[in-house]
N, C-alpha and C positions, 0 to 999 in steps of 0.2 A: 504494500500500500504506500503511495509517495507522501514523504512528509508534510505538506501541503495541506490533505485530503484530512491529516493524525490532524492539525493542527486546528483546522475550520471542525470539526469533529467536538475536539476539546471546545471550541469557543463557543460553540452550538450548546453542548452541554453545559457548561457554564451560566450563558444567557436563558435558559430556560430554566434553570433553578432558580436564578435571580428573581424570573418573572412570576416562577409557582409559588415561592416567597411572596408575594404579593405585600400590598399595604404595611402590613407587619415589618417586614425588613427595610425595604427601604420609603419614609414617608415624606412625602414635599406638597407644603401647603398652601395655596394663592396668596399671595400679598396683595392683597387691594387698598390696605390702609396701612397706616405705621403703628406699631404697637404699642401701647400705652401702658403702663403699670402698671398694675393695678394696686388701689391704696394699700398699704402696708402701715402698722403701728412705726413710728421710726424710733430706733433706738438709739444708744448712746454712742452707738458705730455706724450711727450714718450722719453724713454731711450734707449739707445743702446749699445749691450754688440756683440762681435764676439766669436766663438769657432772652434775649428778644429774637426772636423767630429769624433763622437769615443771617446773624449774626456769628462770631464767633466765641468760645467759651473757653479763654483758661484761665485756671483757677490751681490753687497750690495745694500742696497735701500735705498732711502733718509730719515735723520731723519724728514724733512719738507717737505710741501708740499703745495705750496701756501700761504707758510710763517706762514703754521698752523702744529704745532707738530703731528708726526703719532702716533699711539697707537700700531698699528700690521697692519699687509699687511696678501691677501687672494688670492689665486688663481681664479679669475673667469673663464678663460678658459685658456687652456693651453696644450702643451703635453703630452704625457706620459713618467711619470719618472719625473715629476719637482714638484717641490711645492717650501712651502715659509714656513723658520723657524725665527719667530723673525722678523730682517731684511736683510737676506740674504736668497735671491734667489738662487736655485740649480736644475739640469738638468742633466742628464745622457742623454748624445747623443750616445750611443751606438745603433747603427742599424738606424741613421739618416740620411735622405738623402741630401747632401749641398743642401742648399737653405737658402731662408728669412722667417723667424718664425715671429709670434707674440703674445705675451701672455699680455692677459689682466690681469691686477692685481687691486685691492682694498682696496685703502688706507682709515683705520678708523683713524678719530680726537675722542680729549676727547670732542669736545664742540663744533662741526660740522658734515655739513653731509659728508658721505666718496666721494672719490673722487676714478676715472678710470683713471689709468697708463697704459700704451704701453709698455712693454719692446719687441724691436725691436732685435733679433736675427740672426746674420747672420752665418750659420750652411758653412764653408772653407771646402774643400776636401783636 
């Protein structure tokens, strides 16, 4: 049998388990709108910054954090268009819809485990 034939063979089989997997394996779900947070009690680990729709958002991060020095901060989830340089936070709200954001972020210690930030965003029109 020509290698060829072994190959399309495997990718055949392959893509048909993918597909018998159905919904359950792999799930992608229409973005018609921007996702909005929903309210959450805020706690003593979440921050809060405002911006006006369109605008741009940086905003600083604590050097501490439970009275233990941060090392660098991480994006755990968040929008598109932000990240975290150092210890300022940044966000291009261009094309954002007003509402309440939240982005988790991850704070590393030198001589602890990391700790989960809130920053609470509220996206003005």
């Amino acid at each position: 049998m020509p290698l060829e034939a072994v190959r399309l063979g495997a990718l055949l089989v392959a893509a048909f388990v993918l597909l018998a997997a159905g919904p359950a394996f792999v799930s992608v779900e229409p973005v018609t709108a921007p996702r909005v947070a929903a309210p959450v009690v805020p706690a003593s680990d979440t921050l809060h910054a405002s911006v006006a729709a369109g605008s741009p958002l940086i905003r600083s991060l604590p050097a501490e954090v439970g009275g233990t020095s941060v090392t660098g901060y991480a994006v755990l989830r968040g929008p598109a268009l932000c990240g975290v340089a150092g210890r300022s936070f940044t966000w291009i709200t261009r094309g954002t819809a007003p509402g309440t954001y939240d982005v988790r972020l991850r704070a590393a210690h030198p001589d602890a485990a990391p700790d989960t930030l809130v920053l609470r965003i509220d996206v003005q029109s």
